[in-house]
C-alpha positions in Angstrom: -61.6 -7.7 -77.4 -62.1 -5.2 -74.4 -65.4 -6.1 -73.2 -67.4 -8.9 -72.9 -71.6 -8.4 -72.9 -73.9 -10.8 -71.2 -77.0 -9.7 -72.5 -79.9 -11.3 -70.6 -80.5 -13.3 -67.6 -81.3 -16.5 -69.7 -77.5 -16.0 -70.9 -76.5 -16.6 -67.0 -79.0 -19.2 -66.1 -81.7 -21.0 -67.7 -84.5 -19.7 -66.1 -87.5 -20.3 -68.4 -89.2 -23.5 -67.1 -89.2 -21.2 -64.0 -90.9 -18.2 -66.1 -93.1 -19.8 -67.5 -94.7 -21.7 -64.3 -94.4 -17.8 -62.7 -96.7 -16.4 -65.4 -99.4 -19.7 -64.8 -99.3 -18.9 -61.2 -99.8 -15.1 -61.3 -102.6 -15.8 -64.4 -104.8 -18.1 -61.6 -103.8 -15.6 -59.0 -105.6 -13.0 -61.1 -108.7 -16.0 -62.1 -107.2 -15.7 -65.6 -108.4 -18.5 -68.0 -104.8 -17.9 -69.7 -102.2 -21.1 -69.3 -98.8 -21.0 -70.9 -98.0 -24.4 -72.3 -94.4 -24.8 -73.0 -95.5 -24.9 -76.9 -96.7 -21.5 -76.8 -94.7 -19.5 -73.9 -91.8 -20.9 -76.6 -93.9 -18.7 -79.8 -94.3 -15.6 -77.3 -90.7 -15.5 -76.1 -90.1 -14.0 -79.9 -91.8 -10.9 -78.0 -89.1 -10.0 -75.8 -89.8 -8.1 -72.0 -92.6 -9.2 -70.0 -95.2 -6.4 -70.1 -95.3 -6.1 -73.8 -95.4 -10.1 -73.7 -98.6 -9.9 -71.8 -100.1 -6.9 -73.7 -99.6 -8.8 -77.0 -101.2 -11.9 -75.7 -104.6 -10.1 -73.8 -105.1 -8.4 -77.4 -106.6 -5.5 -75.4 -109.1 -7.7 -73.7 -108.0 -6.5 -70.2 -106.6 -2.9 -68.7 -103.1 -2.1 -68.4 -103.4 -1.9 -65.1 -104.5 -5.8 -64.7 -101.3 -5.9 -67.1 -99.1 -4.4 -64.1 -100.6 -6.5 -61.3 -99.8 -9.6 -63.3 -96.2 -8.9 -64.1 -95.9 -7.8 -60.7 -97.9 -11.3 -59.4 -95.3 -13.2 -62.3 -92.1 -11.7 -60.8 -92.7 -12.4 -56.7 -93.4 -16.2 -58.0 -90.6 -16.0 -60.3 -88.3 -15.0 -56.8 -90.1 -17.7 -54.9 -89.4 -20.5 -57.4 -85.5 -18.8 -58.2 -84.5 -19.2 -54.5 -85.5 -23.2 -54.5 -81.8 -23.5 -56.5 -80.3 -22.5 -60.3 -77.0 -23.3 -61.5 -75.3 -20.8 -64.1 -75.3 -22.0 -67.7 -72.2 -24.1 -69.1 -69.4 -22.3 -69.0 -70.4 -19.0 -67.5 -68.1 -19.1 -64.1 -65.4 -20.0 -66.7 -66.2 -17.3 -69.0 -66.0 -14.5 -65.9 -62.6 -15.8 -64.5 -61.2 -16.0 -67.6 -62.0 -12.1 -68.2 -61.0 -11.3 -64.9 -57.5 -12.4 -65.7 -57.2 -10.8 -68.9 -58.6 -7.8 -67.5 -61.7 -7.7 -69.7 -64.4 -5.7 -68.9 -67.3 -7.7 -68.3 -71.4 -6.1 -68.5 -74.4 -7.4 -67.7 -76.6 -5.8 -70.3 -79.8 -6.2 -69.4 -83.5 -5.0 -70.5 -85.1 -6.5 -67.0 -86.0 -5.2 -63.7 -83.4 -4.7 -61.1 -85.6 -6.8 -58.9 -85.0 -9.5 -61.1 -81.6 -9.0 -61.3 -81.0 -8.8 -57.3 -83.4 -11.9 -56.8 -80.2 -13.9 -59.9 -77.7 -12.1 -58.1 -78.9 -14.0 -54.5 -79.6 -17.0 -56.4 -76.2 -17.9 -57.9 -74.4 -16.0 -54.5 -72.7 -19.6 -54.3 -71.2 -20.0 -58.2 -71.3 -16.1 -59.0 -70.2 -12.7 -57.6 -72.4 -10.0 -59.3 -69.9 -7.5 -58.4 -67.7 -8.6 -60.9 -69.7 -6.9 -63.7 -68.4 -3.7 -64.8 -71.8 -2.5 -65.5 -75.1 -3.9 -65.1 -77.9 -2.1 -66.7 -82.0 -2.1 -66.2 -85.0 -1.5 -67.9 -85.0 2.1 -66.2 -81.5 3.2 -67.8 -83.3 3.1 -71.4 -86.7 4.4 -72.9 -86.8 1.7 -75.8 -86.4 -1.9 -74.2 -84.9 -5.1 -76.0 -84.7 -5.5 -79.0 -83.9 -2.1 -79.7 -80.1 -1.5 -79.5 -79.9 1.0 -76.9 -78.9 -0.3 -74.4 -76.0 -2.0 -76.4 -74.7 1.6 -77.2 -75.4 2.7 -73.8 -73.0 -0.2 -72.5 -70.1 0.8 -74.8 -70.7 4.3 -73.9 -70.7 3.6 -70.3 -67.4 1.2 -70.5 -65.6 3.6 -72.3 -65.1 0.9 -75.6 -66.0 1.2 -79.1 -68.3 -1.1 -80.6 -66.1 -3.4 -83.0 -63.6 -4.0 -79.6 -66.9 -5.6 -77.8 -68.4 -9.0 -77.8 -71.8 -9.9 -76.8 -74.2 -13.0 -75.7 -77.7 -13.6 -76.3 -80.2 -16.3 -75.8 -82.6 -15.1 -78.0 -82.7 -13.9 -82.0 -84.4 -11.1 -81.4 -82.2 -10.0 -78.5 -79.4 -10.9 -80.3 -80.7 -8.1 -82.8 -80.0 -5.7 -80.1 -76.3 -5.9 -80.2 -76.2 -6.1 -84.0 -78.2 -2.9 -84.4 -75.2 -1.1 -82.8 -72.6 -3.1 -84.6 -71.3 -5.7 -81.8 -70.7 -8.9 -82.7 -73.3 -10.8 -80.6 -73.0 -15.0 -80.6 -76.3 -16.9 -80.0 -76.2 -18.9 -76.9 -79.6 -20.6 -77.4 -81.6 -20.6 -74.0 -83.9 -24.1 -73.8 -87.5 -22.5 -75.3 -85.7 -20.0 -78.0 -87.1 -20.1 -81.1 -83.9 -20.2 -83.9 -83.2 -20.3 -87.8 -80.0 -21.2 -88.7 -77.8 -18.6 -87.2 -73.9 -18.3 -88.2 -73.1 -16.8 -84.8 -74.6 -19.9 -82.8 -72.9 -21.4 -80.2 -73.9 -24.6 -78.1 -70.9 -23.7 -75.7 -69.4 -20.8 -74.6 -65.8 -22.0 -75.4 -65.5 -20.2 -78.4 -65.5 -16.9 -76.3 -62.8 -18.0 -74.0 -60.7 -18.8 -77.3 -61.1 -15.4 -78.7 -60.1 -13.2 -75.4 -57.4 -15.6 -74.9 
């Protein structure tokens, strides 16, 4: 293996308990009727990225523009309630070093905002050092978000590796699609709300990964 792919933020840190209260707050911000149980936000997170998340769930009962302002409303509360302390996921720090010694390129291929990703990048600054990603991609370096693959081959492009010599992460199925779609193997780290069949490349730690680049 040359590269190593963590494909979303929930693959770093659980964060969805924290996503989930953002969207409540931004929806009474806005004097939304709309509340996010953990029972459903679980059901939408099978839509991956945030706008289209929102635009499935209004049904085209409110303009895209309300759209905007309450993903923009959902991301300052998400940075509010990210700075009162995360942790990275099991094994994640270990992961890193371990790729870092085995020169391994490491990417951090992501469909979110770079907002988000500065507002992870401050909040793990104690257990993580974003600047040991190779690459870290946005929503902006692609036209077609998650789960469509490009930004899988973008990443192999950009790293200089071919497909079959990469490994990914995701914490979703339909993320985890993403990296299939351009032929990378792609293990299943299950974030707390995903929704899952049963799914050959699961993992419930990340030690599997270490074993393989060892």
């Amino acid at each position: 293996m040359k590269a190593l792919l963590f494909g979303s933020i929930g693959v770093i840190a659980e964060t969805s308990e924290l996503q989930r209260q953002a969207y409540n707050m931004a929806f009474a911000e806005h004097d939304l009727d709309w509340y996010w149980n953990v029972a459903n936000y679980c059901r939408l997170l099978n839509e991956p990225g945030g706008v289209k998340r929102l635009t499935s769930y209004a049904s085209g009962k409110v303009s895209p523009d309300l759209i905007h302002s309450i993903h923009q409303a959902k991301e300052s509360f998400f940075e509010t309630l990210l700075m009162q302390g995360i942790a990275p996921r099991a094994g994640v720090v270990g992961c890193l070093e371990h790729c870092a010694r085995q020169n391994i390129k490491v990417g951090f291929i992501t469909t979110t905002s770079q907002r988000n990703i500065d507002n992870l990048a401050k909040a793990l600054s104690r257990h993580i050092d974003f600047g040991c990603f190779d690459l870290i991609t946005t929503k902006q370096d692609v036209i077609e978000e998650k789960p469509n693959g490009a930004v899988y081959q973008l990443a192999v492009t950009k790293l200089g590796v071919a497909p079959e010599d990469a490994v990914a992460i995701e914490d979703t199925e339909p993320n985890q699609e993403a990296a299939l779609q351009e032929q990378i193997l792609c293990y299943l780290y299950a974030g707390e709300y995903a929704t899952t069949r049963h799914n050959i490349n699961a993992v419930k730690n990340l030690d599997i990964i270490s074993s393989q680049i060892s």
